[in-house]
C-alpha positions in Angstrom: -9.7 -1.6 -28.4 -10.3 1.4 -30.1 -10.1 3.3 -27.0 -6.8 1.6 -25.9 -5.2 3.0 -28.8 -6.3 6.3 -28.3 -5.0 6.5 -24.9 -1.7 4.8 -25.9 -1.0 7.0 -28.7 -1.9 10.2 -26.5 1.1 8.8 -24.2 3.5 9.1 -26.8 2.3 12.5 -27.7 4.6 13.8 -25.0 8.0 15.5 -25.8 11.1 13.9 -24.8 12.4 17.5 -24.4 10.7 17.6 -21.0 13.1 15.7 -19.7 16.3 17.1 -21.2 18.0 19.9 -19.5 17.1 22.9 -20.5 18.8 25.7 -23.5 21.2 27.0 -21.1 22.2 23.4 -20.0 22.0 24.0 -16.0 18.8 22.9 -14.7 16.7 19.7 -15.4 13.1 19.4 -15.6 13.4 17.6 -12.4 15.2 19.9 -10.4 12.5 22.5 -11.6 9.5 20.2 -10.3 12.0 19.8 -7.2 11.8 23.4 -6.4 8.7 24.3 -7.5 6.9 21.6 -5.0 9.7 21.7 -2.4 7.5 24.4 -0.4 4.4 23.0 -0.5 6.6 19.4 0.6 7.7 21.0 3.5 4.6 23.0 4.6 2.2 19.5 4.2 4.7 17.2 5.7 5.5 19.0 8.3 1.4 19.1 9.8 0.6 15.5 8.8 3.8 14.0 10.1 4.1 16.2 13.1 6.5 14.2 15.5 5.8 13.2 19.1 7.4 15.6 21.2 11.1 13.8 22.3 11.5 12.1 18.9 13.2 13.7 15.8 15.9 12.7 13.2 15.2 9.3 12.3 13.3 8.2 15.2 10.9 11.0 14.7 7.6 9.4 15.8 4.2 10.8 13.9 1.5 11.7 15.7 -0.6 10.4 12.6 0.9 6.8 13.1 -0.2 6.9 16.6 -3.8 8.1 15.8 -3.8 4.8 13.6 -2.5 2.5 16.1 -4.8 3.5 19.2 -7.5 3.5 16.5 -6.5 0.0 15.9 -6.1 -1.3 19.5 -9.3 0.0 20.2 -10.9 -1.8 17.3 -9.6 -4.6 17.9 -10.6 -4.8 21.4 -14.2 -3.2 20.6 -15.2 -5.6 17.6 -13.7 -8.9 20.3 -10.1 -9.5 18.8 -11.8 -9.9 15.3 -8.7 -9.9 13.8 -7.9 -13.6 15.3 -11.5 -14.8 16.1 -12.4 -14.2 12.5 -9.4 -15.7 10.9 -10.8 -18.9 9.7 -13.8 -17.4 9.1 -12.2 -14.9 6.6 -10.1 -18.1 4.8 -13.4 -19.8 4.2 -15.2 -16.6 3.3 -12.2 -15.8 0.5 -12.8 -18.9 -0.6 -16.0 -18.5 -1.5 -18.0 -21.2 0.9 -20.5 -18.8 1.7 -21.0 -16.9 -1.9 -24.4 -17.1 -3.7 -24.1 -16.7 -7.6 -26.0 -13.2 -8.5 -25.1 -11.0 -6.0 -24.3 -7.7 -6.6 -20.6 -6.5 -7.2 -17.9 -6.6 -9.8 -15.2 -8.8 -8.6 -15.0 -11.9 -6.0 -13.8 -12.0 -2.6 -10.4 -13.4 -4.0 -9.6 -10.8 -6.8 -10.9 -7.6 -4.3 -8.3 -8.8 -1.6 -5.7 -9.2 -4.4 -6.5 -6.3 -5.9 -6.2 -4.4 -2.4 -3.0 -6.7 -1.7 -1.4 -5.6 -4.8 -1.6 -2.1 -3.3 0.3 -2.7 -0.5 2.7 -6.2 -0.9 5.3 -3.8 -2.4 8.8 -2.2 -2.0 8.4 -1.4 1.0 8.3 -5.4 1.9 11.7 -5.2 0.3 13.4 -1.6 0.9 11.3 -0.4 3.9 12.0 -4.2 6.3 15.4 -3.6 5.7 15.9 0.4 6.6 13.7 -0.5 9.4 16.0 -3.0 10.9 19.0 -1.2 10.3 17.9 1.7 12.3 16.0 -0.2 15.0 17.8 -3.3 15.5 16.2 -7.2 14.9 13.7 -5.9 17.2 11.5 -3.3 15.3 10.4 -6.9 13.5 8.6 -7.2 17.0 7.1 -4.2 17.3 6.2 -4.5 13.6 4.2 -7.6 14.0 2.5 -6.4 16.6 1.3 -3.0 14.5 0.5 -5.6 11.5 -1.7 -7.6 13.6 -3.5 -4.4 15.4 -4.1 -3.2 11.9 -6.3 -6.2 10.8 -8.6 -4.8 13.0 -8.7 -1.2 10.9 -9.1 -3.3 7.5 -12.0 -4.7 8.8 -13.6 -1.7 9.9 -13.4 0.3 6.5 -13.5 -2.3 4.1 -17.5 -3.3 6.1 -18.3 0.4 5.6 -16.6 0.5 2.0 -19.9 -2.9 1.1 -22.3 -0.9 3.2 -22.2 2.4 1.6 -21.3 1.7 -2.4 -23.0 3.0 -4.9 -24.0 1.0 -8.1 -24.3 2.5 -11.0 -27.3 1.2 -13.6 -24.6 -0.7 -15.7 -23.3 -2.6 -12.9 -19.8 -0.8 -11.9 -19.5 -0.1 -8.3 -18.1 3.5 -6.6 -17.2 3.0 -3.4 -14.8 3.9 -0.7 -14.5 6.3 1.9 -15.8 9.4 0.1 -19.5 7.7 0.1 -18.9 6.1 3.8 -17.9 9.4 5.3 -20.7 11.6 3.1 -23.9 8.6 3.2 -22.9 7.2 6.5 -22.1 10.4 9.0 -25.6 11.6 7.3 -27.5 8.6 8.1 -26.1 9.9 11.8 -27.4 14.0 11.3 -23.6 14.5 10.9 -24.1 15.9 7.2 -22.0 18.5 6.8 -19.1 16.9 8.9 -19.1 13.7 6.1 -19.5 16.0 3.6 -16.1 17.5 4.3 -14.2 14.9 5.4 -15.2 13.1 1.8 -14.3 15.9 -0.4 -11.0 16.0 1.7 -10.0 12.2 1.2 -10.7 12.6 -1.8 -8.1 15.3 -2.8 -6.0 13.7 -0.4 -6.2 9.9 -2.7 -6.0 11.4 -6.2 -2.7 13.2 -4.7 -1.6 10.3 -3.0 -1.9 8.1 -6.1 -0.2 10.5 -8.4 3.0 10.3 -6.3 3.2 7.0 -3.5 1.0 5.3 -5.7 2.6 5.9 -9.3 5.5 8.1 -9.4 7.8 6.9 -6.7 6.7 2.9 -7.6 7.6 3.6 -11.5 11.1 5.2 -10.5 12.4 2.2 -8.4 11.2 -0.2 -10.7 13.1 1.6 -13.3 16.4 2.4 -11.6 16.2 -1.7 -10.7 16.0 -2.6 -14.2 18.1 -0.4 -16.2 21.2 -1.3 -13.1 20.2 -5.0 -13.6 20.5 -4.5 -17.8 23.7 -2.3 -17.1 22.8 0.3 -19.8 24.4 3.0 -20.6 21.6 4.4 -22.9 20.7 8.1 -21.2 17.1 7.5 -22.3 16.8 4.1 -20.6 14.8 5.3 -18.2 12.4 7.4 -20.4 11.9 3.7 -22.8 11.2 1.7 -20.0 8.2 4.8 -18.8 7.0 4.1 -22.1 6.8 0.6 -22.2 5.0 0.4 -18.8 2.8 2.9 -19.3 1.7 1.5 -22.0 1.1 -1.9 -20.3 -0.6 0.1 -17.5 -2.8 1.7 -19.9 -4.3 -1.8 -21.5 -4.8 -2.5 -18.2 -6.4 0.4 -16.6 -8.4 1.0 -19.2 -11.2 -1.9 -18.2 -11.2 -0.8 -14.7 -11.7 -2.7 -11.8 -12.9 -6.1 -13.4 -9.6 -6.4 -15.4 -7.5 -5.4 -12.8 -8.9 -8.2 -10.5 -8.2 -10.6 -13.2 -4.7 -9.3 -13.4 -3.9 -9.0 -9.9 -5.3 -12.5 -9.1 -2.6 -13.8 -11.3 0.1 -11.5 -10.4 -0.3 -11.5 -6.5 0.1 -14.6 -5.9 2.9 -15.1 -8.2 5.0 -12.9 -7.1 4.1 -13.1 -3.1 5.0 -16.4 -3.9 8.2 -16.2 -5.9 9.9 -14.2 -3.4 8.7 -15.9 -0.2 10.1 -19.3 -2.2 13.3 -17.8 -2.6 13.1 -16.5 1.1 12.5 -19.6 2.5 15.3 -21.3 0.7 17.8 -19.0 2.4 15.8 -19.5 5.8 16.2 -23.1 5.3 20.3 -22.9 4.2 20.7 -21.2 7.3 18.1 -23.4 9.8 20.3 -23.7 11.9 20.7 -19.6 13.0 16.9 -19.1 13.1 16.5 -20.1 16.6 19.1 -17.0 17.2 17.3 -14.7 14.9 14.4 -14.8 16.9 16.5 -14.4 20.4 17.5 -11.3 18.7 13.7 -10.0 17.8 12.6 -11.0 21.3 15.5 -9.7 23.2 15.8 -6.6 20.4 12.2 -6.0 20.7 12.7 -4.7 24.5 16.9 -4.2 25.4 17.5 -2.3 22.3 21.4 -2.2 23.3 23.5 0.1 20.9 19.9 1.2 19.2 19.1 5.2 19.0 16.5 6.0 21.6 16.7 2.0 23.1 13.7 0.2 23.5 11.3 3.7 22.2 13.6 4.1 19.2 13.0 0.1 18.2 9.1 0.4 19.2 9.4 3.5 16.3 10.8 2.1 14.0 8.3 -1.3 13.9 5.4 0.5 13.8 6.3 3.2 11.4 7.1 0.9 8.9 4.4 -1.1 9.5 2.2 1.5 9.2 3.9 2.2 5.6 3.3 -0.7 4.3 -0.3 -2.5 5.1 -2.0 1.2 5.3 -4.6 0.2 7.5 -6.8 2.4 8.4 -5.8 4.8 5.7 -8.6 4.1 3.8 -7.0 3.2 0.1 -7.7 -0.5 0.6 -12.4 0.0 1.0 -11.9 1.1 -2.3 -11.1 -2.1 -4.0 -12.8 -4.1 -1.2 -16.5 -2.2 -2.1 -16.5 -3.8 -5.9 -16.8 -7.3 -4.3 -19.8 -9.7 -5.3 -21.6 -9.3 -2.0 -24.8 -8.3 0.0 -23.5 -9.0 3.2 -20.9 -6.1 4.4 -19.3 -7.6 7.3 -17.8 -10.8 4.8 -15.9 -8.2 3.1 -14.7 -6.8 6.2 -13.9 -9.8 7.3 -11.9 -11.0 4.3 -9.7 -7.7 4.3 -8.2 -8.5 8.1 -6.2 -10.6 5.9 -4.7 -8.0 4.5 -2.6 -6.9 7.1 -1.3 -10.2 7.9 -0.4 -11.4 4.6 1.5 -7.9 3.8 3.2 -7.3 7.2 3.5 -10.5 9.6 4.3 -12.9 6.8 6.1 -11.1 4.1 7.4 -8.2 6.1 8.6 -10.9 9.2 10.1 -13.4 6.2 12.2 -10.5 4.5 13.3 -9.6 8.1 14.0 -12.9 9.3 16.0 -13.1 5.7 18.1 -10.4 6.8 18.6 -10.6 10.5 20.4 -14.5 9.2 22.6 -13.2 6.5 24.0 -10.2 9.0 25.0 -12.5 11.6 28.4 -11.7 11.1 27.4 -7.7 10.4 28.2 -7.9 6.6 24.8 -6.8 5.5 24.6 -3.7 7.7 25.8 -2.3 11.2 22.4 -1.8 13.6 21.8 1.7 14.5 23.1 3.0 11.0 20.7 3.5 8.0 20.6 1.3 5.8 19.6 2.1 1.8 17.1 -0.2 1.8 16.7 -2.4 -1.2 20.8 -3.2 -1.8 21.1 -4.7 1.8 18.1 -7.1 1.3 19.7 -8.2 -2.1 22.6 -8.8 -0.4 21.4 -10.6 2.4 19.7 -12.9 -0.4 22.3 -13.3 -2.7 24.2 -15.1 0.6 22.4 -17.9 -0.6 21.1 -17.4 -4.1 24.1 -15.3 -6.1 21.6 -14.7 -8.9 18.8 -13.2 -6.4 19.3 -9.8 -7.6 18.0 -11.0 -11.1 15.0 -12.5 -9.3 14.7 -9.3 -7.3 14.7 -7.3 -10.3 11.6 -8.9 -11.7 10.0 -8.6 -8.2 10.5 -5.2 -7.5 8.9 -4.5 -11.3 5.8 -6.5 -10.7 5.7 -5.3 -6.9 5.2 -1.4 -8.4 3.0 -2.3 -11.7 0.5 -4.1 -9.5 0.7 -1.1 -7.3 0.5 1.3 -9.9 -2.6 -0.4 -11.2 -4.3 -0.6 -7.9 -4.0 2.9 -6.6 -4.9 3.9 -10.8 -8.3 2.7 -9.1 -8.2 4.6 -6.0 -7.4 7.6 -7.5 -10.1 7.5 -10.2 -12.7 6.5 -7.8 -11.6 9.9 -5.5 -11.6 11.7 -8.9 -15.1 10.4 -10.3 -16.1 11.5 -6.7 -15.2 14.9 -6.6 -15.8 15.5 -10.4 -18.6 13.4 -12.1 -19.2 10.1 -13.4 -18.4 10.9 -16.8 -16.4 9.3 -19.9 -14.4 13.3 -19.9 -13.1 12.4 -16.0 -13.0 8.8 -16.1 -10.3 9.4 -19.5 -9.2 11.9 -18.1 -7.9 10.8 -15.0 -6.5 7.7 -16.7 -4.0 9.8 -19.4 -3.2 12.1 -16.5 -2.1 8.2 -14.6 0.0 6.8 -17.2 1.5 9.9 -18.3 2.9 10.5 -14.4 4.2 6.7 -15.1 6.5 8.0 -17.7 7.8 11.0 -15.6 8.3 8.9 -12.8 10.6 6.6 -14.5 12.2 9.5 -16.3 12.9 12.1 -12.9 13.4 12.0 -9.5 10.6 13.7 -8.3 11.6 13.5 -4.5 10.0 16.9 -3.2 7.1 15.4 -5.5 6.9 11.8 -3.7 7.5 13.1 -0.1 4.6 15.2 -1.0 2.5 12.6 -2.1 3.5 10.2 0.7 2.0 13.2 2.9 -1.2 12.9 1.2 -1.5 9.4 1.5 -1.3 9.7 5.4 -3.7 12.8 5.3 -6.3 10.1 4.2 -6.1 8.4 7.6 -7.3 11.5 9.6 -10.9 12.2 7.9 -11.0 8.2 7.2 -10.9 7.4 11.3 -12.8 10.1 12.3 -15.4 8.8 10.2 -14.7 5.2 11.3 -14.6 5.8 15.3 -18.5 7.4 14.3 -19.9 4.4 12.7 -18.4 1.8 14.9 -22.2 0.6 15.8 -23.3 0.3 12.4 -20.2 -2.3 11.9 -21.0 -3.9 14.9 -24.4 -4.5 13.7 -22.6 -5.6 10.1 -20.6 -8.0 11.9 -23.4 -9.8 14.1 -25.5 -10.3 10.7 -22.9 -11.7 9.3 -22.3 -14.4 11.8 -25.9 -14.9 11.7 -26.2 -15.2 7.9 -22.9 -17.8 8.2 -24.7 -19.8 11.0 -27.9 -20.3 8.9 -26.3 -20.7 5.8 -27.8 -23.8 3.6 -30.2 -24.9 6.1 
């Protein structure tokens, strides 16, 4: 408790000058931070999202999100189609039917996929389905399905590695992740110097990455949602409700991994299921048009009439955003999955295939399917134009349910805490990683998170978030290289596995 307080008061330390304009009245401390990062923005997004030559604008195509779809296709044809041959394996798994009390770890199978899920099941289920559609038609749901299902394959891969190659410390907590895959397990192969790199370089890349995607940009939506849903006119709205969730964040963060399991376990689901309620209801208003909305995802997903670039600029668009949201093969994700209660690798792996298809097939189809209904007469958005992301979903919503907004209020705010507080992990593991497993880092790191909370909520870091979103990608590079590697060492995971489930009780 003691410490709690500490690092609560130390939040409230900071001056609410930095976020007034300054003594001549024209610049604030936004803009500043805006043009001070801007260069750096540029410069890193333009190497990590490099586009396909033949795409640009808003059908610019990444050469990163193709390195982390082939790297899925060819997982998922290399490990066998695990991603649907070890479905029901990974629901009995997550449900503990083949857990023995004792074994090492910090959390269960349930709260390390939640914890993990909490990561991902965000706004850009909401905001990112939506912009998505609007430039690429009802078919990019297609394409997005597709990606989401490829990408259970990636999960699997990283989060086996993430149980194989954890450290535990002498009290119990786990580190783990792709820094000690990458370093322990390209070793283990004479590749020492190559894992070396790539570690320190994911590592930069996460604490960067959950600064901005994974703090900043979640603690600005959730605030603009809430102070438009309260209708304040208060100028330091914004600034209060940084406070208040910081603080929250802090209580939270402050037990590490084992409370934020027990937190996410309780909020996942929740919220997952609140909003897919409240989807469904509108699905089942409108039954009668669903047939048609899948017509249009089939026939979308390959004519593409009136789309940008046709049936290339739909393809895009699906697998970008799916590639946004689930983040497999990033990397993030092995984190959380490594603190499971485990000794065999491959049930981890195995659990975290889930992933993917909770966070992109169900929710991100639902939202879509909520959407593609409501603009049947083309009240919601005109296809080929883009959209602003979270407004046309609450629209589409409030078709049915006038008082969804309300609803999607609360969502959006417990969509980017439980973020916030998952990637508060990722980025302290990468930080513990590249400097010590010390008290001085650990509280360090953690005043550094919930103080980027409050200036989050407070400006619009843009230049800041784009730069951060860059950095989250980077992780993917250095993170697949190392998992292409070590693909025999998760074969060999996997075929345990099945061997420990076959035997297990006799």
């Amino acid at each position: 408790m003691k410490r709690i307080l500490t690092l609560v008061t130390m939040l409230f330390t900071i001056p609410f000058s930095l976020f007034c304009q300054d003594s001549e009245g024209t610049k604030s401390l936004s803009d500043k931070i805006n043009e001070a990062v801007q260069p750096a923005t540029d410069a890193v997004s333009s190497v990590v999202f490099f586009p396909l030559p033949g795409t640009s604008g808003d059908n610019a195509f990444p050469i990163v999100i193709i390195f982390l779809l082939a790297a899925a296709t060819f997982f998922t044809v290399y490990y066998g189609f695990i991603n649907i041959r070890g479905f029901k394996l990974a629901i009995n798994t997550v449900r503990g039917k083949y857990t023995k009390k004792g074994e090492e770890g910090e959390v269960s199978h349930f709260q390390a996929l939640t914890a993990a899920l909490s990561g991902t099941v965000g706004l850009g289920n909401i905001a990112g389905v939506a912009i998505a559609i609007s430039l690429g038609g009802p078919g990019a749901t297609f394409w997005m399905i597709i990606a989401g299902l490829l990408g259970m394959s990636s999960k699997f891969v990283e989060c086996t590695l993430g149980v194989k190659y954890r450290d535990i410390g002498s009290d119990g907590t786990v580190y783990g992740g792709p820094m000690y895959y990458l370093n322990k397990g390209l070793g283990e192969l004479n590749l020492q110097s190559l894992g070396k790199g790539l570690a320190i370089f994911f590592a930069i890349m996460c604490v960067g990455g959950s600064f901005g995607g994974g703090n900043m940009f979640q603690a600005n939506q959730a605030a603009a949602q809430f102070t438009e849903m309260i209708n304040t006119s208060n100028p330091n709205a914004n600034l209060i409700f940084g406070f208040v969730v910081a603080a929250i964040v802090a209580v939270v963060i402050i037990g590490g991994i084992k409370r934020i399991g027990s937190v996410t376990e309780k909020i996942v689901p929740f919220m997952v299921g609140i909003y897919l309620l409240a989807a469904l209801f509108v699905i089942g208003a409108n039954i009668s048009y669903v047939p048609n909305a899948f017509k249009e995802i089939l026939e979308g997903a390959f004519t593409a009439a009136g789309i940008t670039g046709g049936f290339i600029g739909v393809l895009i668009q699906g697998f970008r955003r799916a590639a946004f949201s689930n983040e497999a093969g990033v990397g993030s994700a092995a984190i959380a999955h490594s603190a499971v209660k485990t000794k065999q690798p491959a049930s981890e792996g195995i659990v975290a295939l889930l992933e993917p298809f909770i966070d992109t097939v169900v929710v991100c189809t639902i939202t879509a399917l909520v959407i593609i209904i409501a603009n049947g007469d083309g009240s919601i958005m005109e296809y080929g134009q883009k959209a602003g992301g979270v407004t046309e979903t609450s629209a589409a919503f409030a078709t049915v349910l006038p008082w969804f907004p309300y609803i999607l209020t609360v969502a959006v705010v417990l969509f980017a805490f439980s973020t916030m507080i998952s990637w508060s992990y990722y980025g302290l593991q990468a930080w513990m990683y590249l400097f010590g497993r010390t008290k001085q880092a650990e509280y360090s790191y953690k005043v550094l998170f919930c103080i980027m909370v409050i200036i989050g909520s407070s400006a619009s870091l843009s230049a800041v978030t784009d730069f951060s979103d860059a950095m989250i990608f980077a992780m993917s590079v250095p993170n697949l290289i190392g998992l292409i590697i070590m693909r025999k060492k998760v074969k060999e995971e996997l075929t345990k596995y099945f061997e420990y489930v076959k035997n297990f009780g006799k």
